[in-house]
C-alpha positions as MATLAB code, in Angstrom:
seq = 'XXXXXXXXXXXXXXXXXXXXXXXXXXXXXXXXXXXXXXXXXXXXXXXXXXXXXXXXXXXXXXXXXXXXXXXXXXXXXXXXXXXXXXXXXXXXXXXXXXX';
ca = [
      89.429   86.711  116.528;
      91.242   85.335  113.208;
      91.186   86.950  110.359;
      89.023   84.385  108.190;
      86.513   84.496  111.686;
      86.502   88.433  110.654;
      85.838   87.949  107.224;
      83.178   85.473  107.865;
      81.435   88.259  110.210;
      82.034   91.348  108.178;
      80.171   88.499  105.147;
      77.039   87.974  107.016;
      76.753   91.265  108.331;
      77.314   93.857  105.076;
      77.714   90.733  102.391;
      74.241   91.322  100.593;
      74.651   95.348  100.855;
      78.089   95.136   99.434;
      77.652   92.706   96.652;
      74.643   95.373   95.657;
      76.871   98.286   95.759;
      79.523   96.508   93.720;
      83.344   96.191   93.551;
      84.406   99.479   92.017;
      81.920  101.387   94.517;
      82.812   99.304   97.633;
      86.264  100.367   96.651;
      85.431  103.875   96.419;
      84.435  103.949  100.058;
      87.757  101.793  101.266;
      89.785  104.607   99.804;
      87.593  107.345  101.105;
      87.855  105.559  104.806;
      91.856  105.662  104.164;
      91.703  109.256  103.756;
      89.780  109.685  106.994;
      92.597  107.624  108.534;
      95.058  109.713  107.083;
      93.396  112.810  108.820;
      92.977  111.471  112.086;
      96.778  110.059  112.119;
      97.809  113.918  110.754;
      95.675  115.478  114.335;
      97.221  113.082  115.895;
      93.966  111.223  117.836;
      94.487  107.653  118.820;
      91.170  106.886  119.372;
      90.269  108.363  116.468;
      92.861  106.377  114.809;
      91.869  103.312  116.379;
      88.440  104.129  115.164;
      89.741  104.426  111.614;
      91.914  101.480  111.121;
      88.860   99.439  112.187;
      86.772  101.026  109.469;
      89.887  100.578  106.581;
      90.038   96.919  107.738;
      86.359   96.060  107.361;
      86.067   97.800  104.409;
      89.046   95.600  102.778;
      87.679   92.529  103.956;
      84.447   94.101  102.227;
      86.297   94.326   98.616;
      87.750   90.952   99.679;
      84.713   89.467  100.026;
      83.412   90.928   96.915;
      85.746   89.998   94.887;
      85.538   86.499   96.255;
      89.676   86.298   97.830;
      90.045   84.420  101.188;
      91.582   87.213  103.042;
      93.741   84.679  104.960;
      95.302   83.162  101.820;
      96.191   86.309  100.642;
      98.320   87.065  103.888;
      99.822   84.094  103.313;
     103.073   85.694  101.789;
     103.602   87.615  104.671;
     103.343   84.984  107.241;
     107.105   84.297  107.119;
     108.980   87.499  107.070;
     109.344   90.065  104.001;
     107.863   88.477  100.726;
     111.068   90.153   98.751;
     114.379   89.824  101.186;
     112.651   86.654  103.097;
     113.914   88.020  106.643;
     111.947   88.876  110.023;
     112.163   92.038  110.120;
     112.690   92.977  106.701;
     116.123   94.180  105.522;
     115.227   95.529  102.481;
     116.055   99.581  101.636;
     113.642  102.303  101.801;
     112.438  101.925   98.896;
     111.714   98.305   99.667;
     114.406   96.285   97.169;
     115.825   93.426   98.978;
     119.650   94.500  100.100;
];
């Protein structure tokens, strides 16, 4: 599936509940869904891992939708390599200057 197919599905399945709940609270439930994903990376469950990214990603696409941003456009930048240093893989430092 590409990633403007996803967005498209995630739309037409939670588009009308999401636009109801809002921005600020759709956001509200992407972070709490990170936290969850935090937890199950910290136990150490792939599955439940697996389970969790799925649930951060629609819930993105959700705020993405929201706030009206083709998804795919804003990957754009990263289509190419690191956005900062321009390589594949990235050669910036740790702390993610270009080197």
């Amino acid at each position: 599936m590409k990633i403007n197919d996803f967005q498209q599905a995630i739309n037409k399945t939670f588009g009308a509940r999401d636009r109801a709940r809002g921005l600020e609270r759709s956001f509200l439930w992407l972070v709490e869904e990170v936290g969850e994903l935090a937890e199950a990376i910290r136990h150490g469950e792939k599955s439940a891992v697996e389970h969790e990214v799925g649930d951060v990603l629609a819930w993105l696409v959700s705020v993405a939708n929201i706030a009206e941003i083709d998804v795919n456009s804003a990957a754009k930048r990263f289509y190419d390599g690191c956005p900062y240093c321009h390589n594949a893989p990235c050669r910036c430092d740790e702390d993610g200057r270009p080197s």
